[in-house]
C-alpha positions as CSV (number, residue, x, y, z in Angstrom):
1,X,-30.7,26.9,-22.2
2,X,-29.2,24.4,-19.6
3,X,-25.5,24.0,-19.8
4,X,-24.0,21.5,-21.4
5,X,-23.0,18.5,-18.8
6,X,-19.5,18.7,-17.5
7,X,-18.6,22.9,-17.9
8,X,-19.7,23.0,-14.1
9,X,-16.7,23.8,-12.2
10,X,-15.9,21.2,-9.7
11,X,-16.7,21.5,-5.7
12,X,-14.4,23.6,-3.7
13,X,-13.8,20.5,-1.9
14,X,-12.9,18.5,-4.9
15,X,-10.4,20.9,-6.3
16,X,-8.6,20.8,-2.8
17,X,-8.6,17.0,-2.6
18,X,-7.0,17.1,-6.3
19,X,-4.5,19.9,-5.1
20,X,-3.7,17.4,-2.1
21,X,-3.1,14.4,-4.1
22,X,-1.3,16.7,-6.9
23,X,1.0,17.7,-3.7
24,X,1.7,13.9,-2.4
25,X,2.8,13.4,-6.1
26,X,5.3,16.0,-5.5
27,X,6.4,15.4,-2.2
28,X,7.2,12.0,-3.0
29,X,9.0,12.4,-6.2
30,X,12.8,10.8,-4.7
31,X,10.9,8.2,-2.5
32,X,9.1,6.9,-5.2
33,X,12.5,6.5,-7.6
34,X,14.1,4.3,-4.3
35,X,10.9,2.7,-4.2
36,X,10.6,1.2,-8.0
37,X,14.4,0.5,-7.4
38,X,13.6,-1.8,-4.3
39,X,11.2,-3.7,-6.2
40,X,12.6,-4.3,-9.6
41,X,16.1,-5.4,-7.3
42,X,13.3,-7.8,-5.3
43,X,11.7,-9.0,-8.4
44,X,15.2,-10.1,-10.0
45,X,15.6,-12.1,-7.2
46,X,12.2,-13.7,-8.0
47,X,11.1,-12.4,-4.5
48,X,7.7,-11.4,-3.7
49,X,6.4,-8.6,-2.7
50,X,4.4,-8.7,0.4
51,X,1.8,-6.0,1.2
52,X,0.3,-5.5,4.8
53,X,-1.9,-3.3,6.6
54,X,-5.1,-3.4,8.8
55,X,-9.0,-2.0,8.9
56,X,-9.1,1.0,6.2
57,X,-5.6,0.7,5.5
58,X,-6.6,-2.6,3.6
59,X,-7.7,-1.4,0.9
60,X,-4.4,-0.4,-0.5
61,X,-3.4,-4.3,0.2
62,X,-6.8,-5.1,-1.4
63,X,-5.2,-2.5,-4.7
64,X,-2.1,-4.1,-4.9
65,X,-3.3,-7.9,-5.0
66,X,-5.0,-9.9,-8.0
67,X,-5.5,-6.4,-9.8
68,X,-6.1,-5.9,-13.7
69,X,-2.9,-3.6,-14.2
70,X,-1.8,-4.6,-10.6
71,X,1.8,-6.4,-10.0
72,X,1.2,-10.6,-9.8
73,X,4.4,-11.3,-7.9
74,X,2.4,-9.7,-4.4
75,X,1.8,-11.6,-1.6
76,X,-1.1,-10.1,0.9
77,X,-0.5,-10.4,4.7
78,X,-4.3,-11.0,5.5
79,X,-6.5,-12.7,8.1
80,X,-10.2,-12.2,8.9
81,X,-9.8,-10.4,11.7
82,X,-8.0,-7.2,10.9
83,X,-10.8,-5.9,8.5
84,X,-13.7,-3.8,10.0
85,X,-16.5,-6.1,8.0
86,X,-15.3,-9.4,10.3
87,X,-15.7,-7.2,13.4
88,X,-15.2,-3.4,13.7
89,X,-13.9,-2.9,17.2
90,X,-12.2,-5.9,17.4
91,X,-10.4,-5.4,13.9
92,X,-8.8,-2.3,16.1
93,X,-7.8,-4.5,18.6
94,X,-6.0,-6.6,16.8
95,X,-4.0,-3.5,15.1
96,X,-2.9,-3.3,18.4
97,X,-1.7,-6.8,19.9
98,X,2.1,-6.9,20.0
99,X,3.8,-9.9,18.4
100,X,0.9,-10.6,15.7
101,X,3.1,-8.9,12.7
102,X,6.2,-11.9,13.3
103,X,3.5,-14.8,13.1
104,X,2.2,-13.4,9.9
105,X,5.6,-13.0,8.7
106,X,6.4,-16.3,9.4
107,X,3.4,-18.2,8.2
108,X,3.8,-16.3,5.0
109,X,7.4,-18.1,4.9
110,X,8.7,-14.5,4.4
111,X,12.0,-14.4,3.0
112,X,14.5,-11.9,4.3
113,X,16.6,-10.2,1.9
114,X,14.6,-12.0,-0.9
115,X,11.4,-10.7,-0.4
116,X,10.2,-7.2,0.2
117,X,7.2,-5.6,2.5
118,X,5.2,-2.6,1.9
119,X,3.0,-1.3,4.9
120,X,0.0,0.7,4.4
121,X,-0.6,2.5,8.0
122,X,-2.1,6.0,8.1
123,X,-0.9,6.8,11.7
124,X,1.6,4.7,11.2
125,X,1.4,3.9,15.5
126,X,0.0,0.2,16.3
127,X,2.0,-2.5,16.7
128,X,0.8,-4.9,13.6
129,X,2.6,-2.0,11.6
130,X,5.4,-1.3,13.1
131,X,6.2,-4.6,14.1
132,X,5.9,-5.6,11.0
133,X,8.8,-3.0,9.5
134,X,11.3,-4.3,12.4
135,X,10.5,-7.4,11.8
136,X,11.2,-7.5,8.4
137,X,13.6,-5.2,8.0
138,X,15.6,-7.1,10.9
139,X,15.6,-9.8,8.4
140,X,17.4,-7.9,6.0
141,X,14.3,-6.7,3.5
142,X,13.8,-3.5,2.2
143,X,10.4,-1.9,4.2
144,X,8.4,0.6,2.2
145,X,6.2,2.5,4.2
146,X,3.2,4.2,3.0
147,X,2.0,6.4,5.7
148,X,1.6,10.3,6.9
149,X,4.5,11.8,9.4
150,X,1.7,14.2,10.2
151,X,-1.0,11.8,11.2
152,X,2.2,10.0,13.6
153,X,2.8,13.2,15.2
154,X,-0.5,13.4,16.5
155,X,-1.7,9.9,17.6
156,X,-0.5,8.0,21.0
157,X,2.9,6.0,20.0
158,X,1.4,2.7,20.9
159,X,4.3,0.9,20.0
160,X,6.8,3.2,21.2
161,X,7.9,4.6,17.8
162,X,6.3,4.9,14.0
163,X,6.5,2.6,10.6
164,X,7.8,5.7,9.2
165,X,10.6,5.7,11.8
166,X,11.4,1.8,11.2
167,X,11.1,1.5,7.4
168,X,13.4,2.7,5.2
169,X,11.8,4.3,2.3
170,X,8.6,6.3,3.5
171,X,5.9,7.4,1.0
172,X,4.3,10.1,2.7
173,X,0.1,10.5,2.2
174,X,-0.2,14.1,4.1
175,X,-2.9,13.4,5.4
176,X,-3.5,15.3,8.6
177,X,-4.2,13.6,11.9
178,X,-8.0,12.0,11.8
179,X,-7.8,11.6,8.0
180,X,-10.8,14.0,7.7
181,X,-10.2,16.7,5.0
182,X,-13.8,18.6,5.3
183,X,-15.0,21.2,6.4
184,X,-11.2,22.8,5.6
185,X,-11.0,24.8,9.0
186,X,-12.4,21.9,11.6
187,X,-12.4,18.8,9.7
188,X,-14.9,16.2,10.3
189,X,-15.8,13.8,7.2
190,X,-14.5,13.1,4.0
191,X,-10.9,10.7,5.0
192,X,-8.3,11.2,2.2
193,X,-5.9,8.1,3.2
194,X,-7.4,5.6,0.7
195,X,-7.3,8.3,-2.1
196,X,-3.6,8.4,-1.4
197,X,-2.4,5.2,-1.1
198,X,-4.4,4.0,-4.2
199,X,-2.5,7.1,-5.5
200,X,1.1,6.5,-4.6
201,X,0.5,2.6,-5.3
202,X,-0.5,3.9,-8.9
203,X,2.9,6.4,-8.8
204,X,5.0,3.5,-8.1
205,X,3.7,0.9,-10.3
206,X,4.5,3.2,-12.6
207,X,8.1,4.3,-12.1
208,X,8.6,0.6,-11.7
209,X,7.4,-0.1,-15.1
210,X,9.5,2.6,-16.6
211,X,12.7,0.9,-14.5
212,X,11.9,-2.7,-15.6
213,X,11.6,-1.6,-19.3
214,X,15.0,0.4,-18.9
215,X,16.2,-2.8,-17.7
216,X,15.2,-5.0,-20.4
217,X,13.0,-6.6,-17.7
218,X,9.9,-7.8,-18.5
219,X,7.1,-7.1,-15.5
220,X,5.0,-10.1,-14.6
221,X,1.6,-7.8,-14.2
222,X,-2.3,-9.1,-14.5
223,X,-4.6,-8.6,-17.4
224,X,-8.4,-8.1,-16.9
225,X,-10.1,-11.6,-16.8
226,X,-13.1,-9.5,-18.4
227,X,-11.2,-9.1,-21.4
228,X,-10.6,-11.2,-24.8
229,X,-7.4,-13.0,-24.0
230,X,-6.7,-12.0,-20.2
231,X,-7.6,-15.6,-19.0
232,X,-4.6,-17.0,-20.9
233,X,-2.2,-14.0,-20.8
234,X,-2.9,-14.6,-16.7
235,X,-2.3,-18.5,-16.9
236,X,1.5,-17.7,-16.9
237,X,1.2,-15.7,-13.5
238,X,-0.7,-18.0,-12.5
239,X,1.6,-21.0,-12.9
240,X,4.8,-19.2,-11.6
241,X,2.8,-17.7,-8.5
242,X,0.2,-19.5,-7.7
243,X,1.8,-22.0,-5.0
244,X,3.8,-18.9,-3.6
245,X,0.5,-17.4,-3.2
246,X,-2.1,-19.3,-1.8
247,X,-4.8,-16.4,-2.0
248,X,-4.7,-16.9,-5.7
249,X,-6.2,-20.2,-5.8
């Protein structure tokens, strides 16, 4: 008799790639409190918070923007040519040219002290990252930093120091320099960095929840559109961020 579906134990691999992300949960326990603290003290401001990285690292901007469940008071820093689909090699390239992070600051009309920046940057070493963190944090915002210390450590400091150095609340991913988690002893495939920052994203929209209810303050959030009711419960959002935003319309 074939067993029934789901008493299969799962892959060695699988178990260790829970365990990692079971262990990033852990580790960033204190930085994750700070975090939801930042934001709720942005979002009574009426501040937005913008959310930046480049190639892979994108997705987690792609997570936290225009997301059933997701935060609506976000602001992606986005253009074309920092994704890998408008251009592989050159979206690396443009990770790396200095003075890029202060024009997208500044055509997002970034607020200092008003508004708040979250980087996503696995090595945490290009300039668009870490110029980004000075930048904003020069302008008196809080930077929150979701990257590994680990992956830093081993990659050429190509602006001179790291966006966990420059930020002031780091959200560590662990992931090991190269991102590849498999095969354990000489790692070749199988990157864990967007596992982890959809992970810690998730953490800290969830403390921050928790904080704004403690606060008596309600959290503007999106609704599925694919649901009975989510186009109008969205309309709100909509109205209040939608010239703020201009990727929402």
């Amino acid at each position: 008799m074939s067993e029934v579906l789901g008493s299969q134990p799962a892959p060695p691999h699988a178990e260790a790639t829970l365990e990692h992300l079971r262990g990033v949960g852990a580790r960033n326990a204190t930085a994750l409190a700070e975090a939801a603290d930042a934001l709720l003290t942005c979002l009574r401001a009426d501040g937005l918070v913008c959310t930046a990285g480049a190639g892979h690292s994108l997705a987690g901007v792609m997570e936290s923007f225009y997301r059933a469940g997701g935060l609506a008071a976000v602001r992606p820093l986005y253009r074309p040519d920092l994704l890998p689909l408008h251009g592989a090699v050159a979206s690396t390239g443009t990770e790396r040219t200095s003075g890029l992070a202060a024009t997208m600051l500044a055509d997002a009309e970034f607020r200092g002290g008003q508004d708040a920046l979250v980087v996503f940057s696995n090595s945490g070493v290009n300039p668009y990252p870490v110029e980004l963190a000075v930048t904003a944090a020069g302008a008196g915002s809080t930077v929150i930093a979701v990257t590994s210390p680990a992956a830093s450590a081993d990659a050429p400091k190509r602006a001179g120091t790291t966006l966990a150095e420059q930020a002031h609340i780091v959200l560590d991913t662990r992931t090991p320099g190269g991102d590849a988690s498999y095969p354990p002893r000489d790692p070749v495939t199988a990157p864990l960095s967007s596992l982890a920052n959809a992970y810690l994203w998730n953490l800290l929209l969830v403390r921050l929840h928790d904080s704004a209810q403690r606060a008596g303050l309600e959290l503007p959030v999106w609704r599925s559109a694919n649901t009975v009711g989510g186009d109008d419960a969205n309309a709100a959002n909509l109205r209040h961020y939608g010239a703020r935003v201009p990727g929402l319309t």
